[in-house]
C-alpha positions in Angstrom: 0.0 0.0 0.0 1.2 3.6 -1.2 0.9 6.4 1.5 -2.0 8.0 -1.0 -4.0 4.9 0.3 -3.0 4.9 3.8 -4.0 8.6 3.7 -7.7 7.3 2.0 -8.0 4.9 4.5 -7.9 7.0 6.9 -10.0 9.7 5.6 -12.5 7.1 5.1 -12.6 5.9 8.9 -12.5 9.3 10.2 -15.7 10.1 8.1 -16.7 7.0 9.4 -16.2 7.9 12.2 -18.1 10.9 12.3 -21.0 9.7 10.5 -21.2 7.2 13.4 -21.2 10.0 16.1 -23.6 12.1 13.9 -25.7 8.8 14.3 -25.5 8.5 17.9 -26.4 12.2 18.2 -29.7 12.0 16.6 -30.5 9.0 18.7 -29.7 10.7 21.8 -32.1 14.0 20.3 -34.4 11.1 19.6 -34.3 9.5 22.7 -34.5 13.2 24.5 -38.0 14.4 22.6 -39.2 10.6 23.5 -38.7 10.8 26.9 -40.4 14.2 26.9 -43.2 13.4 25.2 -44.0 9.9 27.7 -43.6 12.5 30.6 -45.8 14.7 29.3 -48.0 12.2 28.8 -48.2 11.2 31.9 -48.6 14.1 33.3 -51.4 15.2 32.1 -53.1 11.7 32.6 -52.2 11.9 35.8 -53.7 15.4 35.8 -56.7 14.2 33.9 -57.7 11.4 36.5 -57.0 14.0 39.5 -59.6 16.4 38.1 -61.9 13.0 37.1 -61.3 12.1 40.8 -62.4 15.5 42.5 -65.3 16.2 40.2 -66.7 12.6 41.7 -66.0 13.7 45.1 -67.6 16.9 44.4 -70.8 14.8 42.7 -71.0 12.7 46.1 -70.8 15.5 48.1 -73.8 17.5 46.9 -75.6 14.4 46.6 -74.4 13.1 49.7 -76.0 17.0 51.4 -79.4 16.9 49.3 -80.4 13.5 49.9 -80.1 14.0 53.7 -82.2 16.9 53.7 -84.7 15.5 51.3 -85.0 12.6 53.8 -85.6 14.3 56.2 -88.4 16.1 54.4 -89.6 12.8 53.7 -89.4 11.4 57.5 -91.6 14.2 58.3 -93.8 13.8 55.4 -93.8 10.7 56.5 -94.8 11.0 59.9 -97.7 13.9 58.9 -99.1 11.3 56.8 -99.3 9.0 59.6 -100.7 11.2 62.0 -103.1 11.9 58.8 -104.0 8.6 58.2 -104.7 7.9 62.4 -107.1 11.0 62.0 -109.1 9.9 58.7 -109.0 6.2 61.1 -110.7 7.6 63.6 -113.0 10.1 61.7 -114.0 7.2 59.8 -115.4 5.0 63.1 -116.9 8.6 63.8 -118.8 8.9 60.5 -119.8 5.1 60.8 -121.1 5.9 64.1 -122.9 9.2 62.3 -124.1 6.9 59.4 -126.3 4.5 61.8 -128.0 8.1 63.4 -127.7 9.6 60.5 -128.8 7.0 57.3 -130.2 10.0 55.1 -126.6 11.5 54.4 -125.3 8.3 52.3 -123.9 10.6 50.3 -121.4 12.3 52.7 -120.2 8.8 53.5 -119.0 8.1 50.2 -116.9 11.0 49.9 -115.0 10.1 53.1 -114.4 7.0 52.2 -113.1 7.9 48.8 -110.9 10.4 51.0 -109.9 7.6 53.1 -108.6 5.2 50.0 -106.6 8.4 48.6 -104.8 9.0 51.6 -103.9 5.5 52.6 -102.7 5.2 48.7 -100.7 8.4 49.4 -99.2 6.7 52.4 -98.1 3.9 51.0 -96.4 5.5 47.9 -94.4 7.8 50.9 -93.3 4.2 52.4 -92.2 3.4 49.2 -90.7 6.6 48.4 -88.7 6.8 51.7 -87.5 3.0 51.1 -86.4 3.8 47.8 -84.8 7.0 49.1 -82.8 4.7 51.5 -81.9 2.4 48.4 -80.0 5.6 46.9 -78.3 6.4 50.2 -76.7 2.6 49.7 -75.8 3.3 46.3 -74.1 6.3 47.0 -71.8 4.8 50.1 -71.2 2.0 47.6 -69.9 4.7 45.1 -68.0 6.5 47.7 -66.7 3.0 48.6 -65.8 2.3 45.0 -64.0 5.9 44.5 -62.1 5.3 47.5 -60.7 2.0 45.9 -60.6 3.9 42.4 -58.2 6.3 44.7 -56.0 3.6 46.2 -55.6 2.3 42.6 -54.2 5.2 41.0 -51.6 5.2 44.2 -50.6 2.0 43.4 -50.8 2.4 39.5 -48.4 6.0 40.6 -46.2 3.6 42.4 -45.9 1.2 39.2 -45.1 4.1 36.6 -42.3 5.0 38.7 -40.8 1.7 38.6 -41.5 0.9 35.0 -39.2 4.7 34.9 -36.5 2.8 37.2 -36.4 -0.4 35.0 -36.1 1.5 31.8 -33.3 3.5 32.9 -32.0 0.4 34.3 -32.7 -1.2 31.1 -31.4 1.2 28.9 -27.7 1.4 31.0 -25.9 -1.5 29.1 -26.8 -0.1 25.5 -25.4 3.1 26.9 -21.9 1.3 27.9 -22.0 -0.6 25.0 -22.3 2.6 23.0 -19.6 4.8 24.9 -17.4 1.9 24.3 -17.5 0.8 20.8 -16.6 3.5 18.7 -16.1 2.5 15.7 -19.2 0.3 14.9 
């Protein structure tokens, strides 16, 4: 070999050489936007499911107020009715005892009686009302029950992204040896 070759030669590793670094550059820019972009990402999931999280606390809080007070309307509703229905009980005997002094006012009777019916019907669809109010209440602590474990989730599922980071930097350190190393592949 002539020097002019040895001189070609090495011209032609160093630009190997170069083009070589040149690649491992725009890997590491690569690798840089990449990385950004998964943080971001999880960020603003993370973000996402935090606003997701309070706007459910938020929805079982008002509900969680209103459904107490409108039970409690409903307990005294409840209890007016009952007194109601006792009265229209006992103002019923009292009519009955009317109707055998009174038999020409048949038609007063009736109307009481049809009274009677709508009240009792009226008390029973309170009953059902206040059972199914109750019902809801349940519901609601079993929501509130299934956020709370929605919550402890997202903890552990925090805890997990940050060792899925750890592995793939841990991961990622022999190619980075490997890499520093070999310069001339």
């Amino acid at each position: 070999m002539t020097d002019a070759q040895k001189l070609t030669d090495q011209e032609m590793i160093a630009d190997i050489i170069e083009k070589y670094q040149g690649i491992i550059y725009k890997q590491k820019e690569i690798q840089g936007l990449t990385n950004q972009r998964v943080n971001i990402l999880i960020r603003r999931t993370m973000m996402f499911f935090s606003v997701l999280l309070l706007i459910f606390f938020a929805i079982i809080f008002v509900f969680t107020n209103h459904i107490q007070d409108l039970n409690n309307t409903i307990n005294t509703m409840t209890d007016h009715f009952s007194s109601m229905t006792h009265d229209v009980s006992t103002m019923n005997k009292s009519v009955k005892g009317m109707e055998a002094s009174i038999s020409h006012l048949p038609h007063m009777l009736a109307e009481i009686k049809t009274m009677q019916s709508s009240v009792s019907g009226m008390n029973h669809d309170v009953v059902v009302l206040t059972d199914k109010m109750h019902k809801m209440q349940l519901h609601m602590k079993q929501i509130t029950f299934n956020i709370e474990s929605m919550t402890s989730t997202f903890i552990s599922m925090d805890d997990s992204v940050y060792r899925i980071g750890n592995g793939v930097s841990r991961m990622s350190k022999p190619m980075k040896a490997y890499n520093q190393f070999i310069p001339f592949n």
